[in-house]
Each structure stands twice: as structure tokens, then as C-alpha cells.
C-alpha positions in Angstrom: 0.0 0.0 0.0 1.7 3.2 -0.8 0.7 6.6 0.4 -1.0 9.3 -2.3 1.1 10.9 -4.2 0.9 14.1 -6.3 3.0 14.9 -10.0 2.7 18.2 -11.4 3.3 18.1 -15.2 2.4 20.2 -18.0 2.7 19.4 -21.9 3.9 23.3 -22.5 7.0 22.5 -20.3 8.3 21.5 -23.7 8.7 25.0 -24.4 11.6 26.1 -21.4 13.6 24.3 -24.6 16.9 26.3 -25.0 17.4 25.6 -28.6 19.2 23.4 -31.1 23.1 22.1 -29.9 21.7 23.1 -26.8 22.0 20.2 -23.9 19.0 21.9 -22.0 16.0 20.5 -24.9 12.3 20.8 -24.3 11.8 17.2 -24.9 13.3 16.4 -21.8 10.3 16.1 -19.3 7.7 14.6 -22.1 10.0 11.8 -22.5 10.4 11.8 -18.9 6.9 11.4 -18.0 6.3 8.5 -21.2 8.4 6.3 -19.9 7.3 6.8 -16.4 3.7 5.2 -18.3 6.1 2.4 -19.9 7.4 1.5 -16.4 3.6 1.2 -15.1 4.1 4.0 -12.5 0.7 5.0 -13.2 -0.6 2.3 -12.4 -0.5 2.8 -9.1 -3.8 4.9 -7.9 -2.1 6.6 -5.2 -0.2 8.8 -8.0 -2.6 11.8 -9.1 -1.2 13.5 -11.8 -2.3 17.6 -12.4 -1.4 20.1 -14.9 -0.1 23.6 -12.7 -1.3 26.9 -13.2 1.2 29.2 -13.7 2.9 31.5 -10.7 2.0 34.7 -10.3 4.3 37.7 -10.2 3.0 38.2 -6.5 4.4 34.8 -5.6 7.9 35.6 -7.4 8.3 38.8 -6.3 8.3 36.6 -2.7 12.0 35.7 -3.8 12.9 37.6 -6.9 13.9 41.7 -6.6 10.8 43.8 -9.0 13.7 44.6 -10.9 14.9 41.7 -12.0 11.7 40.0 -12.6 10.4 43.0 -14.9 13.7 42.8 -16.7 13.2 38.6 -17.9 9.3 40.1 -18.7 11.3 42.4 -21.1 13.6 40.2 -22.2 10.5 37.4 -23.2 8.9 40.2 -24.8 11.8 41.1 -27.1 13.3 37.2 -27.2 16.3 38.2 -26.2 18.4 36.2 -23.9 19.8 36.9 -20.4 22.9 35.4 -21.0 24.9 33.2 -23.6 24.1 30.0 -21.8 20.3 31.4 -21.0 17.5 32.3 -23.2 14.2 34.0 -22.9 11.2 34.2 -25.1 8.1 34.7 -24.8 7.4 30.5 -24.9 10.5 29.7 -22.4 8.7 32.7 -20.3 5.2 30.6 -20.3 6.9 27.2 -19.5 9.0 28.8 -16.7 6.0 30.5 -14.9 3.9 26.7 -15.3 6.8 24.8 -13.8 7.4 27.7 -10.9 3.5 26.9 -10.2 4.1 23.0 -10.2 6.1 23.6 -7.4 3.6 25.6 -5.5 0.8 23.2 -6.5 3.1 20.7 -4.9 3.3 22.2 -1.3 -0.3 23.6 -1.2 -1.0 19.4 -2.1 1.5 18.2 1.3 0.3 21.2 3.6 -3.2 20.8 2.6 -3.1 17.1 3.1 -4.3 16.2 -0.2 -1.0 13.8 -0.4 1.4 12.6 1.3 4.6 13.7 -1.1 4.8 15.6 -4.2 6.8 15.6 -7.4 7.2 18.6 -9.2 8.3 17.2 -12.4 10.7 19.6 -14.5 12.1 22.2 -12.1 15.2 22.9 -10.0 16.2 25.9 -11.3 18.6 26.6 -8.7 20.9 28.8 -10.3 19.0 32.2 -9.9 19.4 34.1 -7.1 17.4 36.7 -6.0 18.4 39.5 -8.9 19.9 37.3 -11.3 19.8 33.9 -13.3 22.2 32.1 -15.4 23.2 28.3 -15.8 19.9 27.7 -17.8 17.7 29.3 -14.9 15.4 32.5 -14.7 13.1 32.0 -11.6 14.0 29.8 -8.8 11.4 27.2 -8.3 12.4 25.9 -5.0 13.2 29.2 -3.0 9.4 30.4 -4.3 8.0 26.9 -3.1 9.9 27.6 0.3 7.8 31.1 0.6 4.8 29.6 -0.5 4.9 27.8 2.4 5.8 30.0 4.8 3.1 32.8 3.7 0.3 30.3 3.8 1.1 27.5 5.6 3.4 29.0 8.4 6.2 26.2 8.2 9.1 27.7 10.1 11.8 24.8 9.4 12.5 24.1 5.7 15.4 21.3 4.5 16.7 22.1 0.7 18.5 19.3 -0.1 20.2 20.0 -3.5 21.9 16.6 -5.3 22.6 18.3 -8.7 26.2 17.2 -10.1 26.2 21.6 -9.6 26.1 23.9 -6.6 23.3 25.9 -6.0 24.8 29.1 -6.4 21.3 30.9 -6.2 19.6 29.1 -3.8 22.2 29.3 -1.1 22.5 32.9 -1.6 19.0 33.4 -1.5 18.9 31.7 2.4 22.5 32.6 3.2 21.5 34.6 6.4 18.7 32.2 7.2 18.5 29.9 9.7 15.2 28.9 8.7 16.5 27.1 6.0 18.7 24.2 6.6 20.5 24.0 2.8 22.5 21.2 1.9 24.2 20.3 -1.3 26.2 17.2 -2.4 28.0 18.3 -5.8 31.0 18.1 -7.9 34.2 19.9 -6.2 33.6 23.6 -7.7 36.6 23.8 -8.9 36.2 21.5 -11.8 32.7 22.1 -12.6 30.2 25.2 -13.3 29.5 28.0 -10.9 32.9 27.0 -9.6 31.4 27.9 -5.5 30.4 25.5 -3.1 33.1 24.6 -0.6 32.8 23.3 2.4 34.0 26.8 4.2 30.8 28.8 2.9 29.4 27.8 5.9 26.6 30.5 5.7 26.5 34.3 7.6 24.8 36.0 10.4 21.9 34.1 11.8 22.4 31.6 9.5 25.8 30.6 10.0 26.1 26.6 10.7 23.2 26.4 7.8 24.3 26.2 4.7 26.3 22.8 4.5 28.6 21.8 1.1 29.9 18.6 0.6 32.1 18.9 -2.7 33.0 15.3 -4.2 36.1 14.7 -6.2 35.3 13.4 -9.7 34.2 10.5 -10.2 32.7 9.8 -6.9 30.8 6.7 -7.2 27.3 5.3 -5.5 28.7 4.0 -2.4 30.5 6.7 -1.6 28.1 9.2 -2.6 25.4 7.6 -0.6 28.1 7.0 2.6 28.7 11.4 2.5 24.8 11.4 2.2 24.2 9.2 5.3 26.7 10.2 7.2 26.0 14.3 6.5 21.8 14.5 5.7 21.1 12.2 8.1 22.0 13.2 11.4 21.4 17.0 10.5 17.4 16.6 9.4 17.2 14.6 13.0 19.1 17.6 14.8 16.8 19.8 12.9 14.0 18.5 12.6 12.3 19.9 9.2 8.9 20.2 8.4 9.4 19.7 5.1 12.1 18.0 2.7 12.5 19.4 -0.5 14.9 17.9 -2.4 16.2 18.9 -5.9 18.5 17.4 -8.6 18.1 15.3 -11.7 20.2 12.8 -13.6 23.3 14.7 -14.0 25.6 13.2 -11.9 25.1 10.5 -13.8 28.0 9.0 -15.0 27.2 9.2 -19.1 26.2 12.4 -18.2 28.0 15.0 -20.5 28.1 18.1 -18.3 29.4 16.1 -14.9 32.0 14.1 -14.5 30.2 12.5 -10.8 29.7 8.2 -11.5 26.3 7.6 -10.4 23.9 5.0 -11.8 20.4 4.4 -11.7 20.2 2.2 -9.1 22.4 5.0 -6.9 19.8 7.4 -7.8 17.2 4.7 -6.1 19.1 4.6 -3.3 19.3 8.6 -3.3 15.4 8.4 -3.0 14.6 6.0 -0.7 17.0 7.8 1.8 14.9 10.9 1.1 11.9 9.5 1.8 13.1 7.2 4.9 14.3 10.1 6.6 11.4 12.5 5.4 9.4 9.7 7.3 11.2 10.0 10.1 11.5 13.7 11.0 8.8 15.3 9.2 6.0 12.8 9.4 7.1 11.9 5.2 6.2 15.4 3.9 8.6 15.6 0.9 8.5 17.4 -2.5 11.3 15.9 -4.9 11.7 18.0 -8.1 13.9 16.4 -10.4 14.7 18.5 -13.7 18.7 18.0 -14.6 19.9 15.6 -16.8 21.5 16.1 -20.6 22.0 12.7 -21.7 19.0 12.1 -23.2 19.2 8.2 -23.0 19.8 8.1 -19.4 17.6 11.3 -18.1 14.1 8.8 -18.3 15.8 6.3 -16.3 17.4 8.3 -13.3 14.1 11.0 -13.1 12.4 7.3 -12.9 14.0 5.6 -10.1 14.3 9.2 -8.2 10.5 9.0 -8.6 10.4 5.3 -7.2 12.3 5.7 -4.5 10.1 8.3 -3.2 6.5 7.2 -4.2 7.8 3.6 -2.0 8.8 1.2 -4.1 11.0 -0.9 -3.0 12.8 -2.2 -6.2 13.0 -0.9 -9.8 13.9 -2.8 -12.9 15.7 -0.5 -14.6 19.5 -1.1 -15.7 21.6 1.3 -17.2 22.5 1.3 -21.2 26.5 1.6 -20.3 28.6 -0.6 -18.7 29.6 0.7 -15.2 32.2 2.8 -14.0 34.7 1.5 -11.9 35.4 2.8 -8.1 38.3 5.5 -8.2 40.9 4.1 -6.2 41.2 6.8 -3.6 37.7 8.4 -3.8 36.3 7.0 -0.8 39.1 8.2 1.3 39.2 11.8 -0.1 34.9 11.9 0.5 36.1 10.7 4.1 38.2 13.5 4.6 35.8 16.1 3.4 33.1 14.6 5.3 36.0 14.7 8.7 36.8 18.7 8.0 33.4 19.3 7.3 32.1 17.8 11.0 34.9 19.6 12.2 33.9 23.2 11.3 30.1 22.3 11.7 31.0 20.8 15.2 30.3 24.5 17.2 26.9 24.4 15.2 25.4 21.2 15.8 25.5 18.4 18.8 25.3 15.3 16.0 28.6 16.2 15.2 30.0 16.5 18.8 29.4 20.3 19.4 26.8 22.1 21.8 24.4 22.8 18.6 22.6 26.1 18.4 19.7 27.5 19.0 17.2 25.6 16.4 14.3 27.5 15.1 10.9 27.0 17.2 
């Protein structure tokens, strides 16, 4: 028996489709959600799909500076792009706003009690900040979920955590000062890898110092040792914490035959990813999670890694789903340099929080 679950999709998602030689393609969550149907995921009648209304200004302009908002609006208008690696037309405009409201439709669904998790299909934009975008991103999804919820549901304890083969660049500034928001992110070391930030140091500022929590993994960093960092890092903080909500954000990129990341994940590692979301979601926050899964530029393996994210967090307990390449092997010292991150990172974090021997502080009422 598996718990109700709601997946926001929309067919004009198609249209955040960054054009031709472009990794970011439109196709991407259509092909997605198909073999999703393939798999017989629908098939289970605790998954309700619904097709999002779009955001309103009012609920970016929770997150996004007037300015910056009303300058994408102009940029839509005349199709200009914001950047070289980012876009905007009036089409990647609509899709944009439609995915931004999937991820509210996804919190009103766990706050209201209409299901028990949520999947918000297509988003993660997590590289815009408050009065910019850039890697591929114009609004951030997942900071405008997080105010959703506080204006209307009064959650006071939000988790963000952020699996993308990329920091978070915009996301972490946005809740940099925050203490409300317990962000953690498991990427590539930032100095191999787009927005080149992330390091274990950037510890957060003011009030929210001890919150933001990196853990940069060497190249290559494989399932088991991905999932050892995760345990050992995501773990012990949501219990310390205790979040009312777990959002968590990513796709397939670090995927190994992904071409933008050099991380060696597989599909069953992305499984395992999941169903530690959702076993600790049970345990802290009484299972209220949103996943939004929305990287991924290998085409062939994106279906498959969205998939078994998916799985893993609707409750399945095993997938039959092998990846099209053979496997990567373990990097010979990677699981000793993770270790030693993981060691430094306890270390500065230790003054912050008891699970890593320290005092802890003061955690939000």
C-alpha cells in the first residue's frame, strides 16, 4: 500500500527548450513522463497527476527583486536572452511561470493534506538568485516553493536538499542569512565544474551561519561513496533539525554518461538517493517531501534516473531499470578523499550542531 502521491506536469513544459546544440532541450520532461507510463508507475492509484497553473508575479516577487523580474518580462517580450548560456522568449517565459506553479501546487498538495509527497516534475532551477539567473535558470522554483509555504502555511523549518552534479549558487544565496532554511548540497568539487562555489567553508553568515552545509566530491565519486557522504551528512542534520518539510532537488546529471558532470552515479544510486529521502522525510517530518527532479542532458539516461528518483520516493521498494552503459569503476582513492571532506566538514560544523559533537545552536521553534 503506498501513500497518495501528487506529480505536477504540464505538456507546454516543452517550451523552457533552449534551442538546437543546446544540452537543456524541451523534450526532456515529455519523454520523462512517457516512460514513467512504460514502467507502469501509473498504475498505481495513489499517483494523481495535475497540470499547474502558472505563478503569479506576487508569488515571485516573494524571492525575486521587481527589478529583475520585470527585466526577464522584457527580455520574453523582445526574445532576447539573459545570458549566452540562457534564453528567454516569450514560450520559455510561459513554461517557466507553469513549472514555478508546479512547485507551489506541490506544497499547497502536502500542507493541505491532499497527499502525502509531491513531485514537481521539470524544475530545480537553482541557479537564480534573488536579482539574477544564469546556468539555464530565470526563476528559482524551490526558493518560491519555500515562501509559498511560509506565507500560507506557516512552516518555520524548511530542508533544501540539493543533489545536482552543480552547486546551487542561487539558492544558497538566496537563504545565506537564514536559519530557517537548513540548505545542503552534495556536488561536484567547484573547482572542476560550473559555478565554480560550493566549498565546504561557505558555511553561511549572520543568523544563518552553521546552515548552509557543502559537501564537494572529487570526480568520479561513485554510488557507495556518494550515498556514505549522504548518510553520514543528511542524516544526522534533518534529526538535529527537525524539518517540516524535505525538498529535495537534482536530476540525472551526476550521472556517469552524463556529459556536463563528471560525478559516476547510476540508476540504481539514484534509487538509493530516494529512498534515503523519503526514509528520513518519514522520520522527521512525518514523510512530507516534495522531490523536483529537472537535470539531466543525456537524453538516454535522463528517463531512467528521473524514474527511479521517482520510485524511490513514491515507496517502491525495487526498480527494474539497468543502465545502457557498462559501469564505472570505483576511483581508487575516492572514498578516502569523500572521508576527509566529510571529517573537515564535521569539524567546522561541530560548534553548530550536537550530532557532530558540538553544543548545537539555538534551532528555530
Amino acid at each position: 500500500m503506498y501513500d497518495k502521491v501528487l506529480m505536477t506536469f504540464h505538456e507546454k513544459f516543452r517550451q523552457y527548450d533552449l534551442g538546437e546544440g543546446h544540452p537543456f532541450r524541451g523534450d526532456r520532461f515529455a519523454n520523462a513522463v512517457k516512460f514513467f507510463e512504460n514502467q507502469g508507475l501509473f498504475k498505481l492509484s495513489e499517483i494523481v497527476r495535475v497540470e499547474p497553473q502558472p505563478a503569479s508575479k506576487k508569488e515571485l516577487l516573494r524571492v525575486h527583486d521587481e527589478g529583475y523580474v520585470d527585466l526577464i518580462f522584457r527580455l520574453a517580450k523582445e526574445n532576447k536572452p539573459y545570458d549566452v548560456e540562457t534564453p528567454v522568449s516569450p514560450e520559455i517565459l510561459e513554461a517557466a511561470m507553469l513549472i514555478v506553479g508546479g512547485a507551489i501546487r506541490c506544497g499547497r498538495a502536502v500542507f493541505s493534506g491532499e497527499a502525502k509527497r509531491a513531485i514537481s516534475i521539470g524544475g530545480g532551477y537553482h541557479h537564480a538568485g534573488r536579482n539574477y539567473g544564469g546556468g539555464f535558470c530565470i526563476f528559482n522554483d524551490i526558493a518560491v516553493l519555500v515562501e509559498h509555504l511560509r506565507a500560507n502555511y506557516n512552516v518555520k523549518r524548511f530542508l533544501i536538499l540539493d543533489y545536482d552534479v552543480h552547486f546551487g549558487n542561487g539558492t544558497s544565496d538566496i537563504y545565506y542569512h537564514d536559519p530557517s532554511v537548513l540548505y545542503i548540497s552534495l556536488h561536484q568539487d567547484p573547482r572542476t565544474i560550473y559555478p565554480g562555489t560550493g566549498f565546504v567553508e561557505q558555511i553561511g553568515e549572520d543568523a544563518g551561519e552553521g546552515y548552509n552545509i557543502n559537501v564537494p566530491l572529487p570526480p568520479g565519486t561513485s554510488d557507495n561513496t556518494y550515498l556514505y557522504a549522504l548518510t553520514e551528512v543528511l542524516v544526522p542534520l534533518a534529526e538535529e533539525f527537525k524539518p517540516e518539510i524535505i525538498i529535495a532537488n537534482g536530476g540525472s546529471d551526476a550521472h556517469f554518461a552524463d556529459m556536463l558532470g563528471d560525478l559516476n552515479l547510476t540508476v540504481n544510486g539514484f534509487f538509493r538517493i530516494s529512498q534515503l529521502i523519503k526514509e528520513t522525510a518519514d522520520k522527521v517530518c512525518d514523510g512530507k517531501v516534495v522531490l523536483i527532479p529537472g537535470s539531466g542532458y543525456n537524453p538516454q539516461v535522463l528517463p531512467m534516473c528521473w524514474y527511479a528518483l521517482v520510485a524511490g520516493v513514491v515507496g517502491l521498494k525495487e526498480i527494474h531499470v539497468e543502465d545502457p552503459y557498462p559501469l564505472p569503476k570505483e576511483p581508487p582513492n575516492g572514498i578516502r578523499t569523500v572521508e576527509r571532506t566529510v571529517d573537515e566538514l564535521k569539524r567546522l560544523l561541530r560548534r553548530y550542531w550536537s550530532c557532530f559533537g558540538g553544543f548545537g545552536l539555538n534551532v528555530v521553534p
